[in-house]
C-alpha positions in Angstrom: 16.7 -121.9 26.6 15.0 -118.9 25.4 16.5 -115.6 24.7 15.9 -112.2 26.5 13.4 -109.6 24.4 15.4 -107.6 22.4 15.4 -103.9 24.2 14.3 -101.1 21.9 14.0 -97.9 22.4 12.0 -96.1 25.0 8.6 -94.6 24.0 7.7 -91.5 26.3 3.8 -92.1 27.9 1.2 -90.1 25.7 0.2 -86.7 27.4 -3.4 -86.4 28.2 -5.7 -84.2 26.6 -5.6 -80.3 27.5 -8.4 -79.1 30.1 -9.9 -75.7 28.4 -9.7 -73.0 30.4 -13.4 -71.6 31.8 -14.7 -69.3 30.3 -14.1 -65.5 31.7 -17.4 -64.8 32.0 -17.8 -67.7 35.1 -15.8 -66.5 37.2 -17.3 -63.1 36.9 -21.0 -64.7 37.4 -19.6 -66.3 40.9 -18.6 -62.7 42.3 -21.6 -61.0 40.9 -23.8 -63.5 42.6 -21.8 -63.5 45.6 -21.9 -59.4 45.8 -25.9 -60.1 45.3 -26.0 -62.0 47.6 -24.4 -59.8 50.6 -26.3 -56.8 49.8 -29.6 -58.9 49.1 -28.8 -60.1 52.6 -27.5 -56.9 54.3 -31.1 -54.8 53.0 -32.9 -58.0 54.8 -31.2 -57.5 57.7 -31.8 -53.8 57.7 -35.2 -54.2 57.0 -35.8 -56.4 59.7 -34.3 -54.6 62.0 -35.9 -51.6 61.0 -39.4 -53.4 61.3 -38.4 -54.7 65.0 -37.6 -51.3 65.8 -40.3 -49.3 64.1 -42.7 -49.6 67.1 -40.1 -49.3 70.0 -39.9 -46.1 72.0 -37.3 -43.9 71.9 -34.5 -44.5 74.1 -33.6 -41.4 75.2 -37.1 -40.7 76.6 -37.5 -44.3 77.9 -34.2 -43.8 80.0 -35.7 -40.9 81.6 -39.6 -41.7 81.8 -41.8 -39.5 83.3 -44.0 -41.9 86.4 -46.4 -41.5 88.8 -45.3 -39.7 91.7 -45.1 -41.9 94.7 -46.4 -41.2 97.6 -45.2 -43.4 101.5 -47.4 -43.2 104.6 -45.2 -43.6 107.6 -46.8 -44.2 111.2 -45.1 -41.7 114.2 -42.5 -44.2 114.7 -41.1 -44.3 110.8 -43.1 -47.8 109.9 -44.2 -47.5 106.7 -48.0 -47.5 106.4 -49.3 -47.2 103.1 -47.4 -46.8 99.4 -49.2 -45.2 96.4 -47.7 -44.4 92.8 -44.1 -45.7 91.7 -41.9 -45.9 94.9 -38.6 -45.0 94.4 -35.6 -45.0 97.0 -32.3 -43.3 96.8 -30.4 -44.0 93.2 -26.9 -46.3 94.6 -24.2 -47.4 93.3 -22.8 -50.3 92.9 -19.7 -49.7 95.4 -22.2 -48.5 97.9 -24.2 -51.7 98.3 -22.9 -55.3 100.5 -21.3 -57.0 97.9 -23.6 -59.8 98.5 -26.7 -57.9 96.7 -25.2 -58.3 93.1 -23.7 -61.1 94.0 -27.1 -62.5 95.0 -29.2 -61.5 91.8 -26.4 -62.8 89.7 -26.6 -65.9 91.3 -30.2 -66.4 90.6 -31.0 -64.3 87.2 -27.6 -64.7 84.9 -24.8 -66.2 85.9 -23.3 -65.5 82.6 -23.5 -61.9 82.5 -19.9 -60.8 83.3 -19.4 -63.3 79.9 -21.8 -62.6 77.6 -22.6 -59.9 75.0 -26.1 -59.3 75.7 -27.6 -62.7 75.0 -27.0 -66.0 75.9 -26.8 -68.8 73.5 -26.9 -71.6 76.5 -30.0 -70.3 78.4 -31.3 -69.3 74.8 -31.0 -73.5 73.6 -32.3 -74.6 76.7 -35.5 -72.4 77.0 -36.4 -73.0 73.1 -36.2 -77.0 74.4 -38.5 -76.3 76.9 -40.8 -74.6 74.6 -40.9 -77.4 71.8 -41.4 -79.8 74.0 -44.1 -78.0 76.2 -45.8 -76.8 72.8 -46.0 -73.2 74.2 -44.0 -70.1 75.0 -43.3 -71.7 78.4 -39.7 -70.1 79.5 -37.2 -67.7 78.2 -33.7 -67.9 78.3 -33.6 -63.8 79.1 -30.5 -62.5 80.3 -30.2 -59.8 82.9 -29.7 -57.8 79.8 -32.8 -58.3 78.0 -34.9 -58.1 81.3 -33.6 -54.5 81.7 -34.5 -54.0 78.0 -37.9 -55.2 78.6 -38.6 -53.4 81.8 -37.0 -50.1 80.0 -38.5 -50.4 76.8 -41.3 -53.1 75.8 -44.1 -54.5 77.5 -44.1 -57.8 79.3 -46.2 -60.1 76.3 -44.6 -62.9 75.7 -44.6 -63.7 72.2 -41.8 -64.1 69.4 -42.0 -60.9 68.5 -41.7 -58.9 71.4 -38.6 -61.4 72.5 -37.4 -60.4 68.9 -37.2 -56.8 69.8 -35.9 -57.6 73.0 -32.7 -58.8 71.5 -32.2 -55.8 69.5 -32.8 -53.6 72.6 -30.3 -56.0 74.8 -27.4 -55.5 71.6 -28.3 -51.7 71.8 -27.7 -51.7 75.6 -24.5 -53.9 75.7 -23.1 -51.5 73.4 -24.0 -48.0 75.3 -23.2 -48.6 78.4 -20.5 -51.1 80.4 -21.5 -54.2 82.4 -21.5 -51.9 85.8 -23.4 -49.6 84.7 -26.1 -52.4 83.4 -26.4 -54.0 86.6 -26.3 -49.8 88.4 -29.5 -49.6 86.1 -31.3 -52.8 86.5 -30.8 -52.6 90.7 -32.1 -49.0 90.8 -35.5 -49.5 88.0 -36.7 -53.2 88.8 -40.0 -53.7 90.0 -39.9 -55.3 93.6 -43.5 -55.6 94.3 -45.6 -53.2 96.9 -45.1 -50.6 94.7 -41.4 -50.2 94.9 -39.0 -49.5 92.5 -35.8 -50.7 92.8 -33.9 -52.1 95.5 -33.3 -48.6 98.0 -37.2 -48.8 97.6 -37.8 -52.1 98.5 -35.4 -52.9 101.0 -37.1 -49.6 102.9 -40.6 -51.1 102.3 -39.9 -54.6 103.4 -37.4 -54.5 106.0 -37.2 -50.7 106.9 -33.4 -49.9 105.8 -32.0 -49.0 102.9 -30.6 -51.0 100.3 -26.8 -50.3 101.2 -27.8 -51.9 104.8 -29.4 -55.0 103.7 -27.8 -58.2 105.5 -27.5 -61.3 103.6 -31.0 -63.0 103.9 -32.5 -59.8 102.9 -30.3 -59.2 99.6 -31.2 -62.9 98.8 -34.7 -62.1 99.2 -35.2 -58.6 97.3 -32.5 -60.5 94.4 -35.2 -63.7 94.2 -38.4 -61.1 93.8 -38.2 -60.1 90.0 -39.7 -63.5 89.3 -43.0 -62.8 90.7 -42.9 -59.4 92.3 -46.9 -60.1 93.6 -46.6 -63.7 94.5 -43.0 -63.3 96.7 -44.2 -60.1 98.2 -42.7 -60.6 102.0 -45.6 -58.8 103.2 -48.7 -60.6 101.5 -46.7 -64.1 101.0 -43.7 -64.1 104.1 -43.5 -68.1 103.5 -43.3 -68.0 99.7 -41.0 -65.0 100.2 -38.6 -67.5 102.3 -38.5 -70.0 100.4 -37.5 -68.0 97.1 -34.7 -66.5 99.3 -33.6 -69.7 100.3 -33.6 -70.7 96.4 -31.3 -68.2 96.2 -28.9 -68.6 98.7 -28.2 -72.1 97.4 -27.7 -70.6 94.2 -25.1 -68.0 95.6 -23.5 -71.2 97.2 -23.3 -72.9 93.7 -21.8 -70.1 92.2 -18.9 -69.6 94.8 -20.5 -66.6 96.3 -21.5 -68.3 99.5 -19.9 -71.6 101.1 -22.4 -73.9 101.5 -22.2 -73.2 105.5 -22.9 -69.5 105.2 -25.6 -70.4 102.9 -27.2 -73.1 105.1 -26.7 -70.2 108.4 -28.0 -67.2 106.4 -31.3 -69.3 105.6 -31.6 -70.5 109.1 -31.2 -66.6 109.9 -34.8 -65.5 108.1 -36.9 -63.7 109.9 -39.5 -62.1 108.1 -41.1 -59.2 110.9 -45.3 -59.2 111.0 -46.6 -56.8 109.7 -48.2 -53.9 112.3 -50.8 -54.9 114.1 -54.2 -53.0 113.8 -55.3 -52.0 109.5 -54.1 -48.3 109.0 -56.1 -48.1 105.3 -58.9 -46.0 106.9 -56.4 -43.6 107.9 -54.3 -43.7 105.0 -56.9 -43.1 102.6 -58.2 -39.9 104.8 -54.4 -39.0 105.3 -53.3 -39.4 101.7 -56.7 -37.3 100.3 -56.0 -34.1 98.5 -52.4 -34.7 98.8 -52.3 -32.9 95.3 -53.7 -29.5 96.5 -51.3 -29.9 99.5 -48.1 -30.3 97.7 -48.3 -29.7 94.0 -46.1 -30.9 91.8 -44.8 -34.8 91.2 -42.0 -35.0 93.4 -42.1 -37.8 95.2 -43.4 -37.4 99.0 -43.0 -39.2 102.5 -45.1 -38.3 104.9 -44.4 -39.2 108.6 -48.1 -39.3 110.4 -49.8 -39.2 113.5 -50.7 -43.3 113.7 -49.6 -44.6 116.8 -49.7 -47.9 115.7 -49.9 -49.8 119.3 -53.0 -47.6 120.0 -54.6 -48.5 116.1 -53.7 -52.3 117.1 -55.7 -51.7 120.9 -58.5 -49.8 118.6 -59.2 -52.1 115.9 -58.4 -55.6 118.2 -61.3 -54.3 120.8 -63.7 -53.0 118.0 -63.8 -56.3 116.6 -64.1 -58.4 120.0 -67.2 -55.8 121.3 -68.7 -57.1 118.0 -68.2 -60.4 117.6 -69.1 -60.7 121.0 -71.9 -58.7 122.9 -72.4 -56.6 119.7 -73.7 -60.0 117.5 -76.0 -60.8 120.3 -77.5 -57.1 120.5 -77.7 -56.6 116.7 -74.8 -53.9 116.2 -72.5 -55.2 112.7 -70.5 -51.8 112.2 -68.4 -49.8 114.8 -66.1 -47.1 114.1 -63.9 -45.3 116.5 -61.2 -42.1 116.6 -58.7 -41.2 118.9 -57.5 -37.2 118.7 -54.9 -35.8 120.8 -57.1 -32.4 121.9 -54.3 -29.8 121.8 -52.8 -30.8 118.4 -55.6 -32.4 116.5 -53.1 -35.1 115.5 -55.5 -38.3 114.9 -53.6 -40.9 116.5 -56.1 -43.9 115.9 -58.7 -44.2 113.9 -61.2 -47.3 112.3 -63.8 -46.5 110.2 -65.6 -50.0 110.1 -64.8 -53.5 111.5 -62.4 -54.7 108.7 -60.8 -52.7 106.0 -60.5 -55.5 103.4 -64.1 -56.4 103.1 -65.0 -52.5 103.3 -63.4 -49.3 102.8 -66.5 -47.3 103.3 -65.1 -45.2 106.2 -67.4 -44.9 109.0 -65.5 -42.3 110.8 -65.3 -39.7 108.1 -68.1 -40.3 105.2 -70.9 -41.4 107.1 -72.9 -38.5 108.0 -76.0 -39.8 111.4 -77.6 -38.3 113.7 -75.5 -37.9 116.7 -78.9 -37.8 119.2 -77.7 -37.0 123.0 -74.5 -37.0 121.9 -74.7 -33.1 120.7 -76.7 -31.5 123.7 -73.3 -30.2 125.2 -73.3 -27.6 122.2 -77.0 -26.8 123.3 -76.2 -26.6 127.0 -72.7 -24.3 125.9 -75.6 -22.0 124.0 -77.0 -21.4 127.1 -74.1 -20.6 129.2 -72.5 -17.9 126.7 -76.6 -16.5 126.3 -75.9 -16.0 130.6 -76.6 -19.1 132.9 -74.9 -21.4 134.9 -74.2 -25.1 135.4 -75.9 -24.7 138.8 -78.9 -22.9 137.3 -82.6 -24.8 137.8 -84.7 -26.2 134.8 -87.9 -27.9 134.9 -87.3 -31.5 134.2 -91.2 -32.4 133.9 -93.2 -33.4 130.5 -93.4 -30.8 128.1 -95.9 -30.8 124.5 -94.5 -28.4 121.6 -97.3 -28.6 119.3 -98.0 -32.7 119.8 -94.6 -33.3 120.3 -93.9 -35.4 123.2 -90.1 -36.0 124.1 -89.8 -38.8 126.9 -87.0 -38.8 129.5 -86.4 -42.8 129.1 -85.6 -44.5 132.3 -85.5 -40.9 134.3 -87.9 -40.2 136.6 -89.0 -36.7 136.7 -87.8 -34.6 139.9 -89.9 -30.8 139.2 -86.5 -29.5 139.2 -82.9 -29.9 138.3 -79.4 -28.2 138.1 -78.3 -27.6 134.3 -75.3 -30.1 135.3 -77.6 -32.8 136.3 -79.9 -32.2 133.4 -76.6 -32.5 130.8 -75.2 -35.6 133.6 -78.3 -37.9 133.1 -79.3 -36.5 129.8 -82.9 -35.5 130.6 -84.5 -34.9 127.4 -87.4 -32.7 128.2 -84.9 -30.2 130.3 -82.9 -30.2 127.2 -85.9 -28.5 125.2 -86.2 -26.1 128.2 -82.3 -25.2 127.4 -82.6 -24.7 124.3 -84.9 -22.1 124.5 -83.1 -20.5 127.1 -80.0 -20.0 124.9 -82.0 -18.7 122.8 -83.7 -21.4 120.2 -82.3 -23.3 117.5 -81.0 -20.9 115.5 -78.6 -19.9 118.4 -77.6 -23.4 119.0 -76.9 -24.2 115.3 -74.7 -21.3 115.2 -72.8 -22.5 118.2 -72.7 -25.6 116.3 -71.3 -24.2 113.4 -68.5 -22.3 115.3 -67.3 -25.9 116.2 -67.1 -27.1 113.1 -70.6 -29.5 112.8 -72.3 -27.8 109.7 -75.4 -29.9 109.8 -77.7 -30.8 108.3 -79.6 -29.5 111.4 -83.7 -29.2 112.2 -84.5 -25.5 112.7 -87.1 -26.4 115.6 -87.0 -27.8 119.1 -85.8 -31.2 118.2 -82.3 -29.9 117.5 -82.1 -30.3 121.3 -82.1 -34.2 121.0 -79.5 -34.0 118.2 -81.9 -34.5 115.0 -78.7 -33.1 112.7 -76.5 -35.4 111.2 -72.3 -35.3 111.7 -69.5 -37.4 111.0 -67.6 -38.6 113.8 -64.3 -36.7 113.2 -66.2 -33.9 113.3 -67.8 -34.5 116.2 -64.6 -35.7 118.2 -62.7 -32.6 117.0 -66.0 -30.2 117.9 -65.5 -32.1 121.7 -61.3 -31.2 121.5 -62.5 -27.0 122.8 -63.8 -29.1 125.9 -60.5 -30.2 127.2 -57.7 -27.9 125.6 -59.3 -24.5 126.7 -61.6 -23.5 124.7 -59.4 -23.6 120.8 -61.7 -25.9 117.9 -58.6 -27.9 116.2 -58.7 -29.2 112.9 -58.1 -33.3 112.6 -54.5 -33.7 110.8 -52.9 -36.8 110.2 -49.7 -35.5 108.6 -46.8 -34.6 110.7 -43.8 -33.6 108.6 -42.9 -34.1 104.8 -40.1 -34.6 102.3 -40.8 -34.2 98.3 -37.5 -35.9 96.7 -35.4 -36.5 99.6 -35.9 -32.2 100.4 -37.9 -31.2 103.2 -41.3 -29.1 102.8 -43.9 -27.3 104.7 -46.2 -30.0 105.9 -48.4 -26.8 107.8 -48.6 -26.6 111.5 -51.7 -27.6 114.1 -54.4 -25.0 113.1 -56.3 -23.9 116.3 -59.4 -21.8 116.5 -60.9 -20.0 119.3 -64.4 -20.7 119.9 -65.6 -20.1 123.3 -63.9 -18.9 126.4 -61.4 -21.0 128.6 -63.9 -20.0 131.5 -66.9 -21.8 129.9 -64.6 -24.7 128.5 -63.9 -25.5 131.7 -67.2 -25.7 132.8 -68.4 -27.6 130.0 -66.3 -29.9 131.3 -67.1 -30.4 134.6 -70.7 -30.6 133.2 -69.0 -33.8 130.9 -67.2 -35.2 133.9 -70.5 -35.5 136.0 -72.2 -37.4 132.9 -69.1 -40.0 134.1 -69.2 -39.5 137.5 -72.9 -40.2 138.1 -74.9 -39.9 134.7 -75.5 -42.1 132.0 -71.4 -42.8 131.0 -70.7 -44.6 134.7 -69.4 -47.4 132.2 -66.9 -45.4 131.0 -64.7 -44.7 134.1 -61.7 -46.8 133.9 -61.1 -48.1 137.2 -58.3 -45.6 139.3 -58.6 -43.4 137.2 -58.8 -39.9 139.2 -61.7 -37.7 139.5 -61.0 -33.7 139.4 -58.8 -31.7 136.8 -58.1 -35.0 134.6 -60.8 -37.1 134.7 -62.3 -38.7 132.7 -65.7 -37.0 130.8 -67.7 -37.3 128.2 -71.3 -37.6 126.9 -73.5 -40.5 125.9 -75.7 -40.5 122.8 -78.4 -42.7 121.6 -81.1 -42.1 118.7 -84.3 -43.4 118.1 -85.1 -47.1 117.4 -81.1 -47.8 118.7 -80.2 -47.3 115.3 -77.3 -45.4 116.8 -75.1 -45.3 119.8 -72.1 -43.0 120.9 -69.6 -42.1 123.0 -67.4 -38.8 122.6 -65.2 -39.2 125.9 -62.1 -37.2 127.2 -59.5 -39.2 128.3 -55.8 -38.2 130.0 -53.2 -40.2 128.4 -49.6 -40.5 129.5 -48.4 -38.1 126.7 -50.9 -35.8 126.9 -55.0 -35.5 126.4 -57.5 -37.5 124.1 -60.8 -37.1 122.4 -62.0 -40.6 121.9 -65.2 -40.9 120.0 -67.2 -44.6 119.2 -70.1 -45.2 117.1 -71.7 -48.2 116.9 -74.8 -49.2 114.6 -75.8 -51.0 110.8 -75.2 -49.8 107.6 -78.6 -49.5 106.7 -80.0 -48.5 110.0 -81.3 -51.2 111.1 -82.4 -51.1 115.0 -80.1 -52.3 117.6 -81.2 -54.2 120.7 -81.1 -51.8 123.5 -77.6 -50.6 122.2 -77.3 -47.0 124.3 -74.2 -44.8 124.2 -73.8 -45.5 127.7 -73.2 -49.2 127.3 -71.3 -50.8 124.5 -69.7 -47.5 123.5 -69.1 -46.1 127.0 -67.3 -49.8 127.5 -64.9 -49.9 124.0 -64.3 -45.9 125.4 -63.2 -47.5 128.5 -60.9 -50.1 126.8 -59.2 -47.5 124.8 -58.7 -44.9 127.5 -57.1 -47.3 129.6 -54.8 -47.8 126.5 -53.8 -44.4 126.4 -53.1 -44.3 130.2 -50.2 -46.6 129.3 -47.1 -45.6 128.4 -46.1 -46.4 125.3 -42.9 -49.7 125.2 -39.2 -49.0 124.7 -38.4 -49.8 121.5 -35.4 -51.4 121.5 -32.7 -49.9 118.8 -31.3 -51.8 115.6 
């Protein structure tokens, strides 16, 4: 049996060896580098910050840009027309608008925004996927934010740069001003397309009531244009328009803003109008010329015009079926056609070619052509004011001036008519014979002249057959004195005016004396007999009475056919027209057997029985 080891005493466990301190001087070479470090990094960050914003405009003067001054056309009845410059509506407020507006471009541009400070790390992850994968600056993941800070402040390039300075711009703005105020700014400066600025703007432009009146498929549809203000405009694109507003409605209904009932009945609910039939851009270009000498300054201006816009649509709609039709058989490619009420002025209609889009070249106001039979009433006045009479006798037989021949057409010489009858069936060689008895051309040019035709004119006995040239506003207006007693008024096509919201002096109807009421009136008897019996039977309107209001007017036609009028009088049920209609070609060439007293005296016809009508109820909002 062995014994148990003998227990000595205990030996305590050697210590391990002593760790020297670190040296004083490390500890001091961590905090100097990390100090370095910070302000290293701090001066980078200042420095890139001060190269993003080197370039970028001041924000003072960007909040409160100088822009074009905007300019909207509206026809008689308040439909916009026309838009040029920056359209701006009335600055509102976010309290003031249906809470479904910026609940509607929330939906579809950041739903984030009440969250985030400015940027948006989710949409910022997933556009940078989208543009490594892609291999291009495909997307961005912009918030509400950074769009205002572009539209404010940068232009729209899209490159890393530019987006750089966005952010900055975005921080900037999140710090100045509160999330109302953000979305206050963005509603009241983004670009809607058509011209229009904001959503006061646009919702006047597009549906014809302000912003704080918008129903629900129209706030879905002015919040989906900021994508592609141009390709979702309602008026060029209505279908694209609808379907973007239908986008959005689905996204109000994922966000909680809609149920997806309301959403499914407020898309069902779109109803995007037409646009006004007939093409006012002839009239809005003459309306909207020399606005700057009219009303100086760069407020912004709505004008309410003249257009009737059901008498535009008859206008334009029979202009272009009289040349498709009969017109493309007889050679005549250009019309244009003006309707003036005769105691105003006020142009109510007017085309100056057959469409607008493929030319603007107004026929109506810039094309200066000899008017041919279509002036002798101005000779024929001459002679009255130099002492005769409508029932005075002129030869009607040939007559030679030198080797100048006139021919009487289709008339067959009688020795001897009345003035009346001469003017009716527009005899040419009694025409010379008036002339000279009002005293020769100088006489008639300055009866002319008083009636607002300034030539050119032919100082010789050829003036009688109209050998000057005139537009055919001035012509209409020169035919006004004719039915209104004698007073020469000046076309206008603007009614009234506001500049900012104020109203202004938009002038009044400027009416000239230039011949007696005696010898209007028997100018136009003499006019009434050319539609009675002459050479504008065409352009009686069936019913229409004979006597104080009927219908008169006076043919014209010049040599070749390059040229055919019609410069009628027409009663209308709210009040008296000038009509005037030219047909012809561009470059002259001859038409076949086109006289004033057939095509023309027809689309007069057409018009006049237009005029006749009273004008639909409009039924209110």
């Amino acid at each position: 049996m062995s014994r148990p080891p003998r227990k000595g005493p205990t030996r305590p466990p050697p210590k391990p060896p002593a760790v020297p301190a670190p040296p004083r001087r490390n500890r001091w070479r961590w905090l100097r580098w990390t100090v370095l470090v910070s302000v290293w990094g701090a001066l980078a960050l200042g420095a890139a910050v001060l190269v993003l914003t080197w370039d970028l405009p001041r924000t003072d003067i960007a909040l409160s840009q100088t822009r074009r001054a905007g300019v909207t056309l509206e026809a008689s009845n308040g439909t916009i027309i026309a838009t040029s410059g920056d359209v701006h509506g009335e600055i509102v407020r976010l309290r003031q608008l249906p809470a479904h507006l910026p609940a509607a471009l929330l939906a579809i541009e950041d739903r984030r925004f009440r969250s985030h400070w400015g940027l948006d790390p989710i949409g910022i992850a997933r556009a940078a996927w989208v543009n490594w994968s892609t291999g291009r600056v495909a997307q961005g993941g912009s918030t509400l934010t950074q769009q205002l800070a572009k539209n404010l402040f940068l232009t729209p390039e899209r490159s890393l740069w530019r987006k750089a300075q966005e952010v900055v711009m975005a921080l900037w703005l999140e710090w100045h001003f509160s999330k109302d105020e953000l979305l206050e700014i963005y509603l009241n400066r983004v670009y809607l397309g058509a011209g229009a600025f904001g959503v006061d703007a646009a919702a006047r432009v597009y549906f014809g009531v302000p912003a704080t009146r918008v129903n629900l498929w129209q706030a879905a549809m002015l919040a989906g244009l900021p994508k592609a203000p141009s390709r979702l405009n309602p008026r060029t694109a209505p279908d694209a328009a609808a379907a973007r507003a239908a986008e959005v409605l689905e996204a109000m209904a994922e966000t909680g803003a809609l149920t997806r009932q309301q959403a499914a009945l407020a898309a069902e609910s779109i109803r995007i109008a037409p646009r006004p039939s007939g093409d006012s851009g002839w009239f809005a270009d003459w309306a909207m010329d020399d606005l700057g000498t009219r009303f100086p300054g760069n407020a912004d201006l709505v004008l309410r015009t003249s257009l009737d816009l059901r008498i535009q649509a008859v206008v334009e709609a029979r202009l272009e079926a009289l040349l498709a039709g009969p017109g493309t058989r007889a050679g005549a490619g250009q019309g244009a056609v003006v309707v003036m009420e005769a105691a105003t002025g006020n142009i109510r209609a007017m085309a100056g070619g057959r469409n607008f889009r493929t030319s603007q070249f107004n026929r109506a106001t810039q094309a200066r052509r000899q008017p041919g039979s279509a002036f002798k009433p101005f000779v024929f006045l001459t002679a009255l004011e130099a002492g005769a009479s409508p029932q005075d006798m002129v030869a009607d037989t040939p007559i030679n001036l030198g080797g100048w021949r006139p021919g009487n057409g289709h008339w067959r010489s009688q020795g001897e008519v009345t003035l009346e009858e001469a003017l009716a069936h527009s005899v040419n060689t009694a025409a010379v014979r008036v002339l000279a008895r009002g005293g020769g051309a100088r006489a008639t040019i300055e009866t002319a002249r008083r009636f607002g035709l300034h030539g050119p004119f032919e100082r010789d006995a050829t003036l009688a057959l109209g050998t000057g040239e005139v537009t055919l506003l001035d012509l209409v207006a020169a035919y006004a004195p004719f039915a209104n007693g004698g007073l020469l008024p000046e076309p206008r096509g603007i009614l009234s005016a506001r500049a900012d919201g104020r109203a202004v002096a938009a002038g009044r109807p400027t009416l000239l004396r230039v011949t007696t009421p005696e010898r209007a009136a028997a100018m136009r008897r003499m006019l009434e007999a050319v539609v009675a019996r002459g050479t504008g039977r065409l352009a009686q309107p069936p019913g229409q009475p004979r006597g104080l209001h009927a219908v008169a007017g006076k043919t014209g036609t010049t040599q070749d056919f390059r040229d055919a009028w019609f410069i009628g009088l027409a009663p209308g049920a709210d009040g008296s027209f000038v009509v005037g209609v030219w047909l012809g070609n561009d470059d002259a060439t001859p038409m076949q057997d086109v006289r004033g007293g057939t095509l023309p005296a027809r689309l007069f016809r057409e018009v006049a029985e237009a005029l006749a009508q009273p004008a639909p109820a409009v039924a209110g909002r």
